[in-house]
C-alpha positions in Angstrom: -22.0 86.9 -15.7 -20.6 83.5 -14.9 -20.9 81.1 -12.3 -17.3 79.5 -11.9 -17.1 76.5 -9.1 -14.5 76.5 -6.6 -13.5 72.9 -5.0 -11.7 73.4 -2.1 -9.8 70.3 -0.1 -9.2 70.3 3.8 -6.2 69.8 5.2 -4.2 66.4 6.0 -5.5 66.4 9.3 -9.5 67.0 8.2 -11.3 69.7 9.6 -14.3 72.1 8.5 -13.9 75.1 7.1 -14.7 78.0 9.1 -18.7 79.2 9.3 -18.0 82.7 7.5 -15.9 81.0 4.5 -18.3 83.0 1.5 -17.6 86.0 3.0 -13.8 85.6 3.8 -13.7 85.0 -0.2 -16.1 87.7 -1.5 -14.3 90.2 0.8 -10.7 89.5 -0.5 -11.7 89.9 -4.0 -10.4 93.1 -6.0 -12.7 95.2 -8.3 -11.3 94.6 -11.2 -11.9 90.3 -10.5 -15.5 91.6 -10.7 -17.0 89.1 -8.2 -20.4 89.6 -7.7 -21.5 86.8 -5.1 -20.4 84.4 -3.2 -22.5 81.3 -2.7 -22.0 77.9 -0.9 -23.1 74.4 -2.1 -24.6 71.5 -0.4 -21.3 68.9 -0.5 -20.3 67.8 2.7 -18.7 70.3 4.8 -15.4 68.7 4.4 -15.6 69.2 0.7 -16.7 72.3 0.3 -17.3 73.8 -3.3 -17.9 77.7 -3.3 -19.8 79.0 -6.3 -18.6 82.3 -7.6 -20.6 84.4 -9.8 -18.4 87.1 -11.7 -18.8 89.7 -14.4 -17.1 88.3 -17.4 -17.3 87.9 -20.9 -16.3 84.0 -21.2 -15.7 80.9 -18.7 -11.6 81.1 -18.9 -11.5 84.8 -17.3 -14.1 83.9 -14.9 -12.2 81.0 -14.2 -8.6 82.9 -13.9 -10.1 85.4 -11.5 -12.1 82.9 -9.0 -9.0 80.9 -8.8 -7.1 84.0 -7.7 -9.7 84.9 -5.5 -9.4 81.8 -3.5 -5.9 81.2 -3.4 -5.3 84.5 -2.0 -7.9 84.1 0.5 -6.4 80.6 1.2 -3.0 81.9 1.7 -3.9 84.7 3.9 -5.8 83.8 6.3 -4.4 81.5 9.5 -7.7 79.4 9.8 -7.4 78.6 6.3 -3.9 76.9 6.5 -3.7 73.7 4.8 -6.7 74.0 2.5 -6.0 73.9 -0.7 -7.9 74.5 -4.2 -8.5 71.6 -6.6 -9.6 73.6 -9.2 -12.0 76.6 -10.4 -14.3 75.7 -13.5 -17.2 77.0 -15.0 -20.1 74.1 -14.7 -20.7 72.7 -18.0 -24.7 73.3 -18.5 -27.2 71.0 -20.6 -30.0 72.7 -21.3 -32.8 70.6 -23.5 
């Protein structure tokens, strides 16, 4: 599994995104993307980053399909006009 982060910018005019946003994504994923979860982060509503867990064998599939995942869901939905996505990476981890 692989966490992938989405960072998603508002529109020109600002805005929040809407209340239910994890679940708009997780339920516009296909089976074969293999999300798993749907989480939100603590950045500032107008800056919200989405983190996407999904069954994968490395960070670059994980990556591909979360970006899909959100675009789709960006470009589908009308209260979701004008955001876009920055990008979709896999978090780079330290561990000591």
């Amino acid at each position: 599994m692989c966490l992938t982060h989405a960072h998603l910018e508002p529109p020109a005019q600002g805005g929040a995104p809407p209340s239910d946003l994890r679940a708009l994504v997780y339920g516009c994923a296909r089976p074969e993307e293999g999300v798993e979860h749907v989480g939100g982060h603590g950045h500032a509503p107008s800056e919200p980053v989405l983190g996407l867990f999904l069954l994968a064998d490395s960070p670059a599939p994980a990556e591909t399909n979360a970006a899909a995942v959100c675009t789709r869901r960006l470009e589908s939905r009308p209260e979701l006009l004008g955001w876009t996505l920055l990008r979709a990476e896999a978090p780079l981890l330290v561990i000591d």
